[in-house]
TIVEX-459091 format. One record per residue (C-alpha): residue number from 0; residue in three letters; x negated, y negated, z negated. Coordinates in steps of 0.001 Angstrom, whole numbers. Layout:
<k = NUM; r = ALA; east = X; north = Y; up = Z> .
...
END
This chain:
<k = 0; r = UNK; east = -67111; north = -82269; up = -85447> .
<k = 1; r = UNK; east = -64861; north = -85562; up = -85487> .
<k = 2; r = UNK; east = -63823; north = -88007; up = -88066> .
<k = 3; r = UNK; east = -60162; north = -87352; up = -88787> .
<k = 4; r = UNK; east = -59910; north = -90250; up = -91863> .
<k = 5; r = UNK; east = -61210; north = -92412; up = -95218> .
<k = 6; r = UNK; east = -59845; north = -93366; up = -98593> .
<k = 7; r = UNK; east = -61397; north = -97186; up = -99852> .
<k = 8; r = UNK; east = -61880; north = -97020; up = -104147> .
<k = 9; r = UNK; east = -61963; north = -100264; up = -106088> .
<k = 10; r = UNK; east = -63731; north = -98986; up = -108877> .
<k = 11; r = UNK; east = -65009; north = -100622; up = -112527> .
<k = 12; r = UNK; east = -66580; north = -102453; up = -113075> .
<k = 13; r = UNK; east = -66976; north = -104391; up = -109866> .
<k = 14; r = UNK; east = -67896; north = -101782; up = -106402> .
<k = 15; r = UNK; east = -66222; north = -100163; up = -104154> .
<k = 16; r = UNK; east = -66041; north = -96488; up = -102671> .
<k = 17; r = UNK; east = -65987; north = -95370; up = -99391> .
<k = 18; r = UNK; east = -65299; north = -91275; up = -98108> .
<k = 19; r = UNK; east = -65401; north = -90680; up = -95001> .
<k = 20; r = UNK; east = -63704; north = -87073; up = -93718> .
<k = 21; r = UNK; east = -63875; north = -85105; up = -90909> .
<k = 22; r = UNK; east = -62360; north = -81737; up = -89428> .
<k = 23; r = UNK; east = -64970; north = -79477; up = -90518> .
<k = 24; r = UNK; east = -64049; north = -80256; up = -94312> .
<k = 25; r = UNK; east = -67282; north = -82194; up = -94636> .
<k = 26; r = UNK; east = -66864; north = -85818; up = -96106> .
<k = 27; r = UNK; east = -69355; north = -88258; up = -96898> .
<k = 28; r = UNK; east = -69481; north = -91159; up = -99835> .
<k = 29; r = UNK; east = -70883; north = -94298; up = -99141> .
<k = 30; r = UNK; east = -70488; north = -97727; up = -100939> .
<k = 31; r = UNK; east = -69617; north = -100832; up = -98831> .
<k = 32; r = UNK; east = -69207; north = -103722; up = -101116> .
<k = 33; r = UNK; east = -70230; north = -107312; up = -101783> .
<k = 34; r = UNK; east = -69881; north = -108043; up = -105576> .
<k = 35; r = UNK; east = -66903; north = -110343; up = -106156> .
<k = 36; r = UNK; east = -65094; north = -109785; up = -102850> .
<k = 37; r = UNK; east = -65044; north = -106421; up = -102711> .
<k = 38; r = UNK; east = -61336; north = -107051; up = -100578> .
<k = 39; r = UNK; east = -62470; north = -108651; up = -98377> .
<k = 40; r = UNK; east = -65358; north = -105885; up = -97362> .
<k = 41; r = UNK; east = -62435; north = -103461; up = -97693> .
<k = 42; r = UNK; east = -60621; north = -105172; up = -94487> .
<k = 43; r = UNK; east = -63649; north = -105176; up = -92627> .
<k = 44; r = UNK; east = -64284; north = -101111; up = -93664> .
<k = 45; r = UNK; east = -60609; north = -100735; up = -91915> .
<k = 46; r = UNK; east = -61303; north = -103066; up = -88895> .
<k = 47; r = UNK; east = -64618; north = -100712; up = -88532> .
<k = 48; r = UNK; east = -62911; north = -97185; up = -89319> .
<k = 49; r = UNK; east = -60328; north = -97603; up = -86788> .
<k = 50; r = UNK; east = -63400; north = -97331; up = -84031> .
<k = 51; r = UNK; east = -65204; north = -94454; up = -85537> .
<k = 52; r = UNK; east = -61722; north = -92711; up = -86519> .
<k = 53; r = UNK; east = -62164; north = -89616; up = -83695> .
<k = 54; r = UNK; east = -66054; north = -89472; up = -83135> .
<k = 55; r = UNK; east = -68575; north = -87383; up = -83944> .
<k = 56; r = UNK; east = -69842; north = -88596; up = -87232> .
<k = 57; r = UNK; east = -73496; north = -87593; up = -86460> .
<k = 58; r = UNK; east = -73988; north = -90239; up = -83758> .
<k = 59; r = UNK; east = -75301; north = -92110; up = -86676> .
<k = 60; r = UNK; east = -77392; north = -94652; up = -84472> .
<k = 61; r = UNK; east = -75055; north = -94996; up = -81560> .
<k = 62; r = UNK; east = -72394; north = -95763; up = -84401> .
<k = 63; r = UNK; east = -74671; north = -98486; up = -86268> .
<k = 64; r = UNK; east = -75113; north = -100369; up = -82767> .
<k = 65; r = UNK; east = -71458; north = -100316; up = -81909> .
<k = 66; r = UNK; east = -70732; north = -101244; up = -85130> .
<k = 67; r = UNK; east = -73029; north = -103984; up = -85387> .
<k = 68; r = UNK; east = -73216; north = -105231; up = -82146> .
<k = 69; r = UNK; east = -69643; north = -104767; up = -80526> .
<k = 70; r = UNK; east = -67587; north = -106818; up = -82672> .
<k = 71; r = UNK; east = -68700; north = -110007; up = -80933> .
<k = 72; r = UNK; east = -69464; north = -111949; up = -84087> .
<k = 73; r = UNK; east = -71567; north = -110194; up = -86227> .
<k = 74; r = UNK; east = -74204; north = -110128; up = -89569> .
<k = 75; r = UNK; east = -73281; north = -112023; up = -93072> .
<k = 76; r = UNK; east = -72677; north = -110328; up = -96215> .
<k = 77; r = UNK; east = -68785; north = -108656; up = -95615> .
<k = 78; r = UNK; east = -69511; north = -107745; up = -91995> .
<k = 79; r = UNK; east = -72763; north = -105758; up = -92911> .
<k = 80; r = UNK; east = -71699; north = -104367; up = -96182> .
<k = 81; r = UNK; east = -68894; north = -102432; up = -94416> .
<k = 82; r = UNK; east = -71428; north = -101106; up = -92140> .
<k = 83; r = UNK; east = -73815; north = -100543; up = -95240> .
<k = 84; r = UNK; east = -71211; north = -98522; up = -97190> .
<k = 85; r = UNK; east = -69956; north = -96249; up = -93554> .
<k = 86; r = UNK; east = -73812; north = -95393; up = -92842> .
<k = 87; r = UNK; east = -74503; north = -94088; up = -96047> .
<k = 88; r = UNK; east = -71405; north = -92233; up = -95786> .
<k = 89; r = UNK; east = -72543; north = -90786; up = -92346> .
<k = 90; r = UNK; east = -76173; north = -89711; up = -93627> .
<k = 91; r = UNK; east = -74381; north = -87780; up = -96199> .
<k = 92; r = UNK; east = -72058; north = -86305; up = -93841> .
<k = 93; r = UNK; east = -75407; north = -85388; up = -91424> .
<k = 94; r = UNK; east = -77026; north = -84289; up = -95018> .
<k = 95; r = UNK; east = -74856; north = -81935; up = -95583> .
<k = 96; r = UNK; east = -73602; north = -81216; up = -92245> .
<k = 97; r = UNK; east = -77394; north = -79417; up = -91812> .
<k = 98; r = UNK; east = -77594; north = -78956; up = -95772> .
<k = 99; r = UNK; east = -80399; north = -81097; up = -96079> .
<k = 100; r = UNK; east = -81256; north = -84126; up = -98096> .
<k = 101; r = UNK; east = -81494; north = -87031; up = -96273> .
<k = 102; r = UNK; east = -84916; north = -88295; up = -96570> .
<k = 103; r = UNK; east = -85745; north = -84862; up = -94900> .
<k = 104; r = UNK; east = -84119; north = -86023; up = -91910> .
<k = 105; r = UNK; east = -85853; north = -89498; up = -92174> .
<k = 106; r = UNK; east = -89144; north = -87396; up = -91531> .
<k = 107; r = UNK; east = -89883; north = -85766; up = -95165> .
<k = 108; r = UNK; east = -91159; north = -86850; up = -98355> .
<k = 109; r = UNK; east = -94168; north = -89094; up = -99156> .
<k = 110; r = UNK; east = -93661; north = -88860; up = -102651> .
<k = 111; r = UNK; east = -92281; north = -86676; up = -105323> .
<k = 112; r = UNK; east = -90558; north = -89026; up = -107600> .
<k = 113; r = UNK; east = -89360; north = -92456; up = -107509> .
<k = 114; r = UNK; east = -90494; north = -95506; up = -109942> .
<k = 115; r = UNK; east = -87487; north = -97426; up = -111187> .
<k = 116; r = UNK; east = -86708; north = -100347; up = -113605> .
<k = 117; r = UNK; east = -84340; north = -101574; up = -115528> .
<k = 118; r = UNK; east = -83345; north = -105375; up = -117179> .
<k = 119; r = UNK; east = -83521; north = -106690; up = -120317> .
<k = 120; r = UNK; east = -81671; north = -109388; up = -121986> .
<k = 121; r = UNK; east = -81005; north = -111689; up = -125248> .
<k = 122; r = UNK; east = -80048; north = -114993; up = -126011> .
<k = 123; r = UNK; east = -83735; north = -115739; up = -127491> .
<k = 124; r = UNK; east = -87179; north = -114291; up = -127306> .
<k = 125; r = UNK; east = -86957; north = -112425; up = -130633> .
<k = 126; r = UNK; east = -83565; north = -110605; up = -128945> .
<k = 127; r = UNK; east = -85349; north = -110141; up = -125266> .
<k = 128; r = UNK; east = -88320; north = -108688; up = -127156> .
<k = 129; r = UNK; east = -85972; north = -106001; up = -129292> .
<k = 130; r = UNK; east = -84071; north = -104835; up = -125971> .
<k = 131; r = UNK; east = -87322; north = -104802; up = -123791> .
<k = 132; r = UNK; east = -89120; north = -102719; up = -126832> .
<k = 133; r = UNK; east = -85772; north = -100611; up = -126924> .
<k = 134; r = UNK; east = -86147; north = -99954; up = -123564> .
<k = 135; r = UNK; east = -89485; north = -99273; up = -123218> .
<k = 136; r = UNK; east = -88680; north = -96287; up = -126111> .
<k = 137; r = UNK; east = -86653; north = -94918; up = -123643> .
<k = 138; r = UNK; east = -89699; north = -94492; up = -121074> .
<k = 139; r = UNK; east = -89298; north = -97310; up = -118463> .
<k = 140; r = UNK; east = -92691; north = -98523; up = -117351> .
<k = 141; r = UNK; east = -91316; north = -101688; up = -116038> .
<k = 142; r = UNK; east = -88744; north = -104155; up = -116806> .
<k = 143; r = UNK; east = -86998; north = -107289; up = -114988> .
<k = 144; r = UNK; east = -85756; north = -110898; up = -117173> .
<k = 145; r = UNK; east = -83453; north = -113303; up = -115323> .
<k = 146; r = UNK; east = -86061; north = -116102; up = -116649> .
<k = 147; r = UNK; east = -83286; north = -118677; up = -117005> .
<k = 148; r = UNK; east = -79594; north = -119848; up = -117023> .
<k = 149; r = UNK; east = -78478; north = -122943; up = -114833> .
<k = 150; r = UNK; east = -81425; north = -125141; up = -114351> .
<k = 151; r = UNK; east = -81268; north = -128798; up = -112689> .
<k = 152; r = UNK; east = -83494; north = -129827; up = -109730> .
<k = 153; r = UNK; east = -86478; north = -130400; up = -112227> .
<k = 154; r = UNK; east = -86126; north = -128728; up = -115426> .
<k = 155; r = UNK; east = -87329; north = -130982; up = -118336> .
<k = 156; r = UNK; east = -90614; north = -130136; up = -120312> .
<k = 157; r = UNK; east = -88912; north = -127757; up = -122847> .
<k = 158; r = UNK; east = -87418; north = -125807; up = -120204> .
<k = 159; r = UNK; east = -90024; north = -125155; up = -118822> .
<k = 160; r = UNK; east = -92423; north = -124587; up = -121767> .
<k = 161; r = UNK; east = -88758; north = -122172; up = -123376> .
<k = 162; r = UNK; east = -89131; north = -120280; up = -120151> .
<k = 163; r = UNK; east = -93135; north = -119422; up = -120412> .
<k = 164; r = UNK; east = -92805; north = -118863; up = -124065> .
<k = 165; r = UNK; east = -90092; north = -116008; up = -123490> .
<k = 166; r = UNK; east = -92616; north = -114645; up = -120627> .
<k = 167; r = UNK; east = -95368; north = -115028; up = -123195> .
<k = 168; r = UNK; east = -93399; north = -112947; up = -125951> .
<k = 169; r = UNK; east = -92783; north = -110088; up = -123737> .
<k = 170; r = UNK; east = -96328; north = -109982; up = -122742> .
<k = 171; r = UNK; east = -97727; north = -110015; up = -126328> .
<k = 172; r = UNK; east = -94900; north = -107695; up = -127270> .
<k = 173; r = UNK; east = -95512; north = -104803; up = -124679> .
<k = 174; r = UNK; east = -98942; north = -105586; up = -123605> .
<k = 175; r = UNK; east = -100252; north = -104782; up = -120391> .
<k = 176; r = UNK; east = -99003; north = -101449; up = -119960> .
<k = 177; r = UNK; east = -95591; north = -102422; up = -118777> .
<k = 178; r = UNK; east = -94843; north = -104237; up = -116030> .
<k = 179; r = UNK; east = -92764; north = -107228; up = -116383> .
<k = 180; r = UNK; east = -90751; north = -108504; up = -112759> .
<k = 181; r = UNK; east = -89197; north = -112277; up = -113278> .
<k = 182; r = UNK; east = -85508; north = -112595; up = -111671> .
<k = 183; r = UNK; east = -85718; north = -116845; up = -110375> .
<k = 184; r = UNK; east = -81926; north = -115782; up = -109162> .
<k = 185; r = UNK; east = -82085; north = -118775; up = -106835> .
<k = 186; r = UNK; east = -81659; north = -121270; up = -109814> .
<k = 187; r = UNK; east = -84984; north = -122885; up = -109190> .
<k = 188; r = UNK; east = -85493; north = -125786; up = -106581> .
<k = 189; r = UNK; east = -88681; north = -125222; up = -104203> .
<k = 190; r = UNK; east = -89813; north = -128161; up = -106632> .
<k = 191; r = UNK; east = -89263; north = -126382; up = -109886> .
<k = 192; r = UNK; east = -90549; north = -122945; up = -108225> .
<k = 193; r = UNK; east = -94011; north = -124500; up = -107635> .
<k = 194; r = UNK; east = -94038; north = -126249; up = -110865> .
<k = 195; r = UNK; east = -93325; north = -123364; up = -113222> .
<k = 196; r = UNK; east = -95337; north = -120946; up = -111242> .
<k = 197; r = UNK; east = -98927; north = -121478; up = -112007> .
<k = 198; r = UNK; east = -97696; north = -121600; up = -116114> .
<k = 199; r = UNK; east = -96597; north = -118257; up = -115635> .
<k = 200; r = UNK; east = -99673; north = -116859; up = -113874> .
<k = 201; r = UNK; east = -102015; north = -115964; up = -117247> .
<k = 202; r = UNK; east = -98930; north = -113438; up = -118107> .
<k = 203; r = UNK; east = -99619; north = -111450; up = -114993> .
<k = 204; r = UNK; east = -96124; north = -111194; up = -113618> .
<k = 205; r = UNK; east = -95258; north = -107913; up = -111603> .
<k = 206; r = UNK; east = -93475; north = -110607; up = -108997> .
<k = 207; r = UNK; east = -91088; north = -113166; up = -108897> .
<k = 208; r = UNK; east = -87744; north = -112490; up = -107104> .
<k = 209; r = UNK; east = -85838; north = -115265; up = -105668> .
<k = 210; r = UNK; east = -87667; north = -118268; up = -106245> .
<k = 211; r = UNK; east = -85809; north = -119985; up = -103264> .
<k = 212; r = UNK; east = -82330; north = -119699; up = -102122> .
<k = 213; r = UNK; east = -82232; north = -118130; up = -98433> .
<k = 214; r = UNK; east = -81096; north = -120739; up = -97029> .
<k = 215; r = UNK; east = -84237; north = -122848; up = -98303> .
<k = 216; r = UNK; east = -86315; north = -119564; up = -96847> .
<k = 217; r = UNK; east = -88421; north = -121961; up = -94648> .
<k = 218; r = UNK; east = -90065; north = -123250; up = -97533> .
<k = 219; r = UNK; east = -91432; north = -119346; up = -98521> .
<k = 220; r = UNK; east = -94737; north = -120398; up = -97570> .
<k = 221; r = UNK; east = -95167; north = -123175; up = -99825> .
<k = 222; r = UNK; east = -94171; north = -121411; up = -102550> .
<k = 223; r = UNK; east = -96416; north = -118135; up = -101454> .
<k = 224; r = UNK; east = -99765; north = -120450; up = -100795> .
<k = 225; r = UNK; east = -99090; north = -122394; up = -104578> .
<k = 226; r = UNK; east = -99441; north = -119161; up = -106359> .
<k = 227; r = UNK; east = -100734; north = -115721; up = -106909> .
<k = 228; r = UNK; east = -97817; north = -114270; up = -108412> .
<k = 229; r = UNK; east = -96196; north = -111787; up = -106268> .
<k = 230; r = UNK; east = -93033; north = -112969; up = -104425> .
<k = 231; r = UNK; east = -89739; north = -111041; up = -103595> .
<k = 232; r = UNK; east = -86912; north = -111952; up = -101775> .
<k = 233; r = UNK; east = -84532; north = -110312; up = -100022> .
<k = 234; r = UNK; east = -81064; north = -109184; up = -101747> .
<k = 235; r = UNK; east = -79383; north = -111668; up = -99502> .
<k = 236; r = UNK; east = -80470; north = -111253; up = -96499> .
<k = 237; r = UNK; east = -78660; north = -108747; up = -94396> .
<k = 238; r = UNK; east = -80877; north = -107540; up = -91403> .
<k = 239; r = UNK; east = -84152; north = -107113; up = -89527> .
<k = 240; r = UNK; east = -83786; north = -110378; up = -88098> .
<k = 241; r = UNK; east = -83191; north = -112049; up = -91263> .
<k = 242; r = UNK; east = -86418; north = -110324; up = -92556> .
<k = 243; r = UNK; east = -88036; north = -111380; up = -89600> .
<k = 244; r = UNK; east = -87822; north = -114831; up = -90516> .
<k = 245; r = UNK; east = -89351; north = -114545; up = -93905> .
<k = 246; r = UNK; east = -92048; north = -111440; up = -93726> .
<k = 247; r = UNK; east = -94382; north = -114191; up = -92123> .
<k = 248; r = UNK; east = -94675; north = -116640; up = -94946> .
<k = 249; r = UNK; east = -97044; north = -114404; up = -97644> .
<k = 250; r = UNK; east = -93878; north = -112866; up = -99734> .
<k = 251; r = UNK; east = -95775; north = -109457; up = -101107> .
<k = 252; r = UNK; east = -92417; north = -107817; up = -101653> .
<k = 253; r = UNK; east = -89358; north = -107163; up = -99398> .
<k = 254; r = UNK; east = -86143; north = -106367; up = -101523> .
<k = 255; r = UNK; east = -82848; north = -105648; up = -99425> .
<k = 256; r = UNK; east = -79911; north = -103981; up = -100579> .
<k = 257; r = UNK; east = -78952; north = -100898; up = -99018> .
<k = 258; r = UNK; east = -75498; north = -101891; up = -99627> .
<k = 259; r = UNK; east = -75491; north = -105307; up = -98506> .
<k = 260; r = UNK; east = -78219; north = -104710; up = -95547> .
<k = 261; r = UNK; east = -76697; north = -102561; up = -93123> .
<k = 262; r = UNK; east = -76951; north = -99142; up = -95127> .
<k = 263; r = UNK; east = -79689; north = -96299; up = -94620> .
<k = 264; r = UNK; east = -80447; north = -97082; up = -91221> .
<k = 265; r = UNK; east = -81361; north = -100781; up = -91010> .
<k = 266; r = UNK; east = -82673; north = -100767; up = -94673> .
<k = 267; r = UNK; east = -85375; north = -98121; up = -92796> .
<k = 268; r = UNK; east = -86094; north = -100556; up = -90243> .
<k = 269; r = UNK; east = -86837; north = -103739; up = -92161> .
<k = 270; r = UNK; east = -89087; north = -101538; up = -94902> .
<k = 271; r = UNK; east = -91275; north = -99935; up = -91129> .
<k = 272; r = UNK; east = -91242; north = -103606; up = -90240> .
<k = 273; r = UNK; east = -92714; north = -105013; up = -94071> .
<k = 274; r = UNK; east = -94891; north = -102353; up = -93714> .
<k = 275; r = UNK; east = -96642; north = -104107; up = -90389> .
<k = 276; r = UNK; east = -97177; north = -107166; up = -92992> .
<k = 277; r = UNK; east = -98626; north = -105666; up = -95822> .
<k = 278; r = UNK; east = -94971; north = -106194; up = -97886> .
<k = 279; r = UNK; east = -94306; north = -103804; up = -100359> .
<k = 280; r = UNK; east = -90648; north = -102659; up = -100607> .
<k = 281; r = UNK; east = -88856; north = -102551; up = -104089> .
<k = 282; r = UNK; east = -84713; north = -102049; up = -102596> .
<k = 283; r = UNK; east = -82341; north = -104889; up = -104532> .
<k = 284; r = UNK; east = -79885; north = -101929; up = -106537> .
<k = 285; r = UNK; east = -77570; north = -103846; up = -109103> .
<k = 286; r = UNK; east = -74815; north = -101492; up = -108191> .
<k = 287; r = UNK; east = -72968; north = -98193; up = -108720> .
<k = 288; r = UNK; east = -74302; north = -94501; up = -108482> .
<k = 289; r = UNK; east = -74186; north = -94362; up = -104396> .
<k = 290; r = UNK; east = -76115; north = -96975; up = -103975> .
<k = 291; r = UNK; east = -78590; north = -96041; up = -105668> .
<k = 292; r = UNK; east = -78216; north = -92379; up = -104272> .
<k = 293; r = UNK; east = -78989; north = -93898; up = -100382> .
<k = 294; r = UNK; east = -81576; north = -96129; up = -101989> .
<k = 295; r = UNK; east = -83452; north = -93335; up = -103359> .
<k = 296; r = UNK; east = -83089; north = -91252; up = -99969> .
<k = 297; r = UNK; east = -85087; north = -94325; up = -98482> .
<k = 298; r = UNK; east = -87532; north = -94535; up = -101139> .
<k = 299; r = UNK; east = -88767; north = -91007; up = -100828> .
<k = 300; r = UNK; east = -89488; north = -91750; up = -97072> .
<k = 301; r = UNK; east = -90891; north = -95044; up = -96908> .
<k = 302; r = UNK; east = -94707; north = -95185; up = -97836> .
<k = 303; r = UNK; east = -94842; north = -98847; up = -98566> .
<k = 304; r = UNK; east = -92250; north = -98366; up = -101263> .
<k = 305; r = UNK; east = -93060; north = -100372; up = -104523> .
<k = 306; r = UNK; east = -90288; north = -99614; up = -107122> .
<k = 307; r = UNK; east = -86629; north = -99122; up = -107157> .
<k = 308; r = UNK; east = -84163; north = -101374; up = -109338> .
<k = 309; r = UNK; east = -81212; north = -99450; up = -110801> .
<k = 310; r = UNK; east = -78463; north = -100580; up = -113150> .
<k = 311; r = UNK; east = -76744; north = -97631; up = -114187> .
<k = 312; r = UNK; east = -75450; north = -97018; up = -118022> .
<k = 313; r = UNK; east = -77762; north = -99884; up = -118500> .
<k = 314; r = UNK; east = -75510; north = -103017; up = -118402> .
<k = 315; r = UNK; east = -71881; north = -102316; up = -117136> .
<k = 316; r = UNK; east = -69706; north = -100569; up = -119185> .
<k = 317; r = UNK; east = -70536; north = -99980; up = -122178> .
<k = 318; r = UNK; east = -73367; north = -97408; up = -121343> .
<k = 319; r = UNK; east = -72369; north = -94728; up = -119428> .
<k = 320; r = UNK; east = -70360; north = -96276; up = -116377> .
<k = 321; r = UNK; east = -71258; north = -95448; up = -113310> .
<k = 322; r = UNK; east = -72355; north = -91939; up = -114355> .
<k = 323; r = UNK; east = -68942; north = -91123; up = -114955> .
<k = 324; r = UNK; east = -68255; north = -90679; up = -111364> .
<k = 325; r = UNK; east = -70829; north = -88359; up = -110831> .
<k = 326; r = UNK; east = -70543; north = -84505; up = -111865> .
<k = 327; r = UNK; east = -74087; north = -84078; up = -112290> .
<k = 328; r = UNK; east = -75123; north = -87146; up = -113989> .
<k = 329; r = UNK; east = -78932; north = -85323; up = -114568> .
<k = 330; r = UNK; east = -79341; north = -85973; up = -111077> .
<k = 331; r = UNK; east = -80932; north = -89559; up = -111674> .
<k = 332; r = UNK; east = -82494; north = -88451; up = -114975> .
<k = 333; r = UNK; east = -85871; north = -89933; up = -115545> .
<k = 334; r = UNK; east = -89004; north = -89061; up = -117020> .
<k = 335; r = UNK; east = -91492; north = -91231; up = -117506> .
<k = 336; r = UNK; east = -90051; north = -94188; up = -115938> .
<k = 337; r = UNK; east = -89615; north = -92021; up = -112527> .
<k = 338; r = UNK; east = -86369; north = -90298; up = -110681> .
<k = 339; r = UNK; east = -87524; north = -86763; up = -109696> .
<k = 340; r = UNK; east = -86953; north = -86145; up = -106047> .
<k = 341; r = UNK; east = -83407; north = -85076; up = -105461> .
<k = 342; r = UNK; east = -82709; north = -81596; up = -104024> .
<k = 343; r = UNK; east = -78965; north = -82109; up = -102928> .
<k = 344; r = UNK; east = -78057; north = -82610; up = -99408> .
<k = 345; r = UNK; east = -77456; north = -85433; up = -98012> .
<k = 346; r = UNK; east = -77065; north = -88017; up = -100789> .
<k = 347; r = UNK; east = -78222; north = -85693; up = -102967> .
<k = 348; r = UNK; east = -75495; north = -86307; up = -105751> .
<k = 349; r = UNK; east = -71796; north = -84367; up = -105889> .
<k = 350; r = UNK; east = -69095; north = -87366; up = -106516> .
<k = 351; r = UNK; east = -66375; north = -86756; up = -109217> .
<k = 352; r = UNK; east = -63321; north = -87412; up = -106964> .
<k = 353; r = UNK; east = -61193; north = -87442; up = -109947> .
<k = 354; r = UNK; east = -62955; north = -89915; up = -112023> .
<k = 355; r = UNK; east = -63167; north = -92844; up = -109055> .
<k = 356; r = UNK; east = -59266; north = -91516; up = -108357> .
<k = 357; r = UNK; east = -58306; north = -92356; up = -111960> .
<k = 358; r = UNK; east = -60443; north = -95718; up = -111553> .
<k = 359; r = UNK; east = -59423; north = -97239; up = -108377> .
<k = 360; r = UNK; east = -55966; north = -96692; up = -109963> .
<k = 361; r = UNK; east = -56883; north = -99211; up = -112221> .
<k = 362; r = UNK; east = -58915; north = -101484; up = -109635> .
<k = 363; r = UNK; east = -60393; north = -104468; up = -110762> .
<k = 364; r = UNK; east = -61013; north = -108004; up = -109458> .
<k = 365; r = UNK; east = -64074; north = -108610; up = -110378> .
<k = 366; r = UNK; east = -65631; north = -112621; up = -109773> .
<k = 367; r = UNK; east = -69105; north = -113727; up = -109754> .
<k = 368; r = UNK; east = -69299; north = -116245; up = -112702> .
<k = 369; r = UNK; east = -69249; north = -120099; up = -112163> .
<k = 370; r = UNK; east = -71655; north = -121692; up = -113805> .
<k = 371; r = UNK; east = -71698; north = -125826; up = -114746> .
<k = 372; r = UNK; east = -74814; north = -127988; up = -115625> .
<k = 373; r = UNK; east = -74128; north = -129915; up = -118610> .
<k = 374; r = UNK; east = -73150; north = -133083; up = -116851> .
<k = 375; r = UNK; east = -69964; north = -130422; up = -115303> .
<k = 376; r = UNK; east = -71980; north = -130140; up = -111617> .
<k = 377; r = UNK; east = -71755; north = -126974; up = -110200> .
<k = 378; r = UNK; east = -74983; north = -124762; up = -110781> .
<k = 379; r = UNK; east = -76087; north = -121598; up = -109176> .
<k = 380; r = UNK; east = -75383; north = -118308; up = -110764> .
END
């Protein structure tokens, strides 16, 4: 069997498609992207292709260390992304290729069904309450808040105190059957991180994701040691090595992107290597329905696998994007705040080629917000 060719899709409401085809009439989806420059991850999907273009699409491993390794430069966000999105697209191909879902090939299920969450949101508590209650009605178990907006270095008193009220309102809302996961988004200095923390550790937090920026990922440990709130980090980092660097300093949760992270194969690696540190693994998933089809592939293999975060008819389009492009939507049905263990080869979903045709017709060019402080200073998003 050989590769013979690919199609790229720019789809809404900001990803990006990838098939892969080869002469046997098997193709496999995958989705390379990095949100907000989604071009520039579809040059480096070309640049890739036009090495794999002629091979035997179930080298899978042979492929992922050419790929990674024989470019000279390699890692970052676009260059591992494009892998990400072509070895997700070549475990589907091998899925199907010995019709078989993928986590069988990744040495069989540890678990039946999959625990995911979903985000809530509202300009004040009374509105984050409403949504989390609304969601919690529709049986998720646990739910993530983005705890705050653009925040200076040190947030003033009644920032801080605005940010442990909303916290406190969920808690008293939902009590302590649902889990509640706090989103720091890499707003908050190290400074702020340690500050806020202990405030927040009477509401029992599931974990906090992101307190740091990576690039401030040397300072992990003093945020791990000033707390016992869970930490996660991890949707921007993009390999083992990266990983390597931050699995040391006490984080209790590992989150990279299967997407972003080098697809299937690496995402594999860095959850056996959390698992040699005690870190749970709880894969970043903001994105469309492939994504989360590889993450869940990965989830059903890997025993130190916390939770799964999934965005789909949730925030983006109005409710029901994303499942659009599937022609089986029930596939990622839920009961109970759980994803039933897929059945499907490979990916375990069937792709509605005629929805993402009519979408990438449209495009889009999606851009991560910009986001000011009041004094006009750039702030992170």
């Amino acid at each position: 069997m050989k590769i013979v060719g690919y199609e790229t899709f720019l789809v809404a409401p900001r990803w990006q498609f990838l098939r892969i085809d080869t002469d046997e009439g098997i193709s496999g989806w995958g989705e390379p992207i990095v949100e907000g420059r989604a071009e520039a991850v579809q040059g480096a999907v070309g640049a890739l292709m036009e090495y794999l273009v002629g091979t035997d699409p179930l080298r899978i491993e042979d492929h992922w260390q050419t790929l990674a390794k024989g470019g000279f430069y390699r890692g970052g966000p676009v260059l591992s992304s494009a892998l990400a999105g072509i070895d997700q697209a070549l475990w589907d191909i091998k899925g199907r290729y010995h019709e078989t879902p993928v986590h069988e090939l990744l040495g069989g299920p540890v678990r039946e069904r999959v625990r995911i969450y979903t985000w809530v949101h509202g300009r004040d508590n009374a509105q984050i309450v409403d949504d989390a209650q609304a969601k919690v009605a529709k049986g998720f178990s646990a739910i993530k808040l983005n705890l705050a907006e653009a925040l200076p270095p040190i947030p003033s008193a009644a920032q801080i105190h605005a940010m442990v009220s909303r916290v406190a309102a969920l808690r008293e809302a939902l009590g302590d059957a649902v889990d509640i996961a706090l989103d720091f988004h890499g707003r908050f200095s190290t400074a702020a991180t340690r500050q806020i923390l202990p405030l927040l550790e009477p509401l029992l937090p599931m974990f906090v994701e992101e307190p740091v920026l990576p690039e401030f990922a040397r300072d992990l440990r003093r945020v791990t040691e000033s707390t016992s709130i869970p930490i996660a980090i991890g949707e921007r980092l993009y390999s083992r090595w990266d990983f390597r660097d931050v699995l040391p300093a006490g984080i209790a949760v590992a989150q990279p992107d299967i997407s972003h992270a080098g697809g299937i194969s690496e995402v594999r690696r860095i959850a056996a290597m959390a698992e040699a540190y005690d870190v749970a693994v709880a894969p970043h998933c903001p994105l469309g329905p492939i994504t989360l089809a590889a993450s869940l592939q990965v989830d059903l293999a890997t025993p130190n696998f916390l939770i799964q975060e999934q965005s789909l008819g949730i925030e983006y389009g109005g409710g029901s994007a994303g499942l659009d492009y599937l022609v089986d939507p029930q596939v990622f049905a839920f009961v109970d705040g759980h994803i039933v263990r897929p059945a499907g080869p490979g990916l375990g979903i069937e792709v509605n080629e005629e929805a993402v045709r009519a979408a990438a017709a449209e495009g889009h060019t999606w851009r991560s917000p910009v986001l000011r402080h009041s004094d006009g200073s750039f702030a992170e998003w």
